[in-house]
N, C-alpha and C positions, 0 to 999 in steps of 0.2 A: 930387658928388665921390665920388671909390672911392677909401677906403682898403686897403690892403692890413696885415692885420695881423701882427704875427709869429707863425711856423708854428716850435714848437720839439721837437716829434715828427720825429726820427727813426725812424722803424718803415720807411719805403720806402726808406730813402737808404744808400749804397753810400759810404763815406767812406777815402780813402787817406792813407797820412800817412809821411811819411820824417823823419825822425829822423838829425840831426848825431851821431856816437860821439863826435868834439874836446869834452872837458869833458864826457865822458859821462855818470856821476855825477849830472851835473842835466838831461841829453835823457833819462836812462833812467828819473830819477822823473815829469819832467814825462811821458812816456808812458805810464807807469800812471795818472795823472790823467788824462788825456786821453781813455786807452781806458773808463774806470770814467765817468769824465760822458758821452760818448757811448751806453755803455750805458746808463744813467742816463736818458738822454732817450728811449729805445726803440730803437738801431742796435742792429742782432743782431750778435754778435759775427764770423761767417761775412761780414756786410757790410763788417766793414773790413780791409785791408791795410794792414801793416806794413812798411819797409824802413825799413834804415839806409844811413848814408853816410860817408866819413870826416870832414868836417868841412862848414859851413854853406855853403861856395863851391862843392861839391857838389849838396846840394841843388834848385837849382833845376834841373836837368838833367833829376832824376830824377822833380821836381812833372809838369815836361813832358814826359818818355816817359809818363807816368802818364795826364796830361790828354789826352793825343793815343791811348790807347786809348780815348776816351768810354764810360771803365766805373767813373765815379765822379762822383758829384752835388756832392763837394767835397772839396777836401785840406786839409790840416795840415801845415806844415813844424814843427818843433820844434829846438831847440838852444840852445847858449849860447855867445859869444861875447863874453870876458870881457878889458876895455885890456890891453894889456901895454907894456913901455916903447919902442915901436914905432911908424910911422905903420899898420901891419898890421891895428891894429884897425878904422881904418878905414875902410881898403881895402876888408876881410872884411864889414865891418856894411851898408858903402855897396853894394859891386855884387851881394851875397847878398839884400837887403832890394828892392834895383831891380830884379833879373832875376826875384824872386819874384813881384813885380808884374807885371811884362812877361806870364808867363805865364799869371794870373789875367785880364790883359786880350787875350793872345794868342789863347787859348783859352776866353774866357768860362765861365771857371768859376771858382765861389769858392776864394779857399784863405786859409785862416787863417796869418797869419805870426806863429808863439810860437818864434822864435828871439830872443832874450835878447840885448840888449847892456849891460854892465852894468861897472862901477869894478873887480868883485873877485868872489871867490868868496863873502861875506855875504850881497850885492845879490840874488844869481844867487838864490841858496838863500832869500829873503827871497821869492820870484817865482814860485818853479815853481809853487806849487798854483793863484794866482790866474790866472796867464797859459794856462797848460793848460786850466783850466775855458771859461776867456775862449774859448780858442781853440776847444774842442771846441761849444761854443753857437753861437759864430759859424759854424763848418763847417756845423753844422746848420742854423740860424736861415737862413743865404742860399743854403744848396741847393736846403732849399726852398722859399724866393724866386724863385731864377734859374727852376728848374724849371715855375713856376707863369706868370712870364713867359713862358717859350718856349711852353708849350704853351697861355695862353689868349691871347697879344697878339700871336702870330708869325704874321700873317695872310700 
């Protein structure tokens, strides 16, 4: 049997991350937590890219312009999307969350989804440090996964 164990060094990995501005306030802290445990794990700060977007419905556009340069071992979406008295939220949580996916499996490569859906502004702010951290370990943890696949099983 070959296990493969988790790899949580980032020191070789090139990580992008787009950032919702809608409910900024909690995309702009979750993104200092984000960039601070990525560092944290060894990504040089030069290895990651930053953008933002105006709101989560955004996002996945820009995961994929990103993915389709093959110059990032993994992304991070980040944001919050917080009910309002709407069917809106949704909408917003449903095709933001499925086309983030689409891309991760369009494009074979990981991306951590820490966009936030949440009752209220308490929730959201109750969240960002855990889901941030979560998300910056997993960018890492399966980049260099994927990466380890392609180049020792991609015969």
């Amino acid at each position: 049997m070959n296990i493969i164990e988790p790899n949580h060094n980032g020191e070789q990995l090139r990580i992008g991350i787009v950032q919702a501005r809608f409910t900024n306030e909690v995309g702009s802290a979750m993104l200092k937590v984000a960039v601070a445990k990525l560092e944290e794990l060894g990504v040089a700060s030069e290895n990651i890219t930053v953008t933002t977007v105006p709101g989560a419905l955004e996002v996945p556009l820009v995961l994929q312009s990103m993915a389709g340069t093959q110059q990032f071992d993994a992304l991070i979406a980040l944001g919050c999307i917080i009910r309002g008295e709407t069917y809106h939220f949704e909408l917003v949580a449903n095709e933001s969350g499925a086309a983030i996916t689409r891309v991760a499996l369009d494009y074979n490569i990981p991306v951590a989804n820490a966009i936030l859906t949440t009752e209220n502004d308490e929730q959201a702010h109750a969240r960002i440090e855990e889901k941030a951290n979560d998300a910056a370990v997993v960018a890492v943890e399966c980049g260099n996964l994927i990466n380890l696949l392609l180049s020792e099983y991609d015969d």
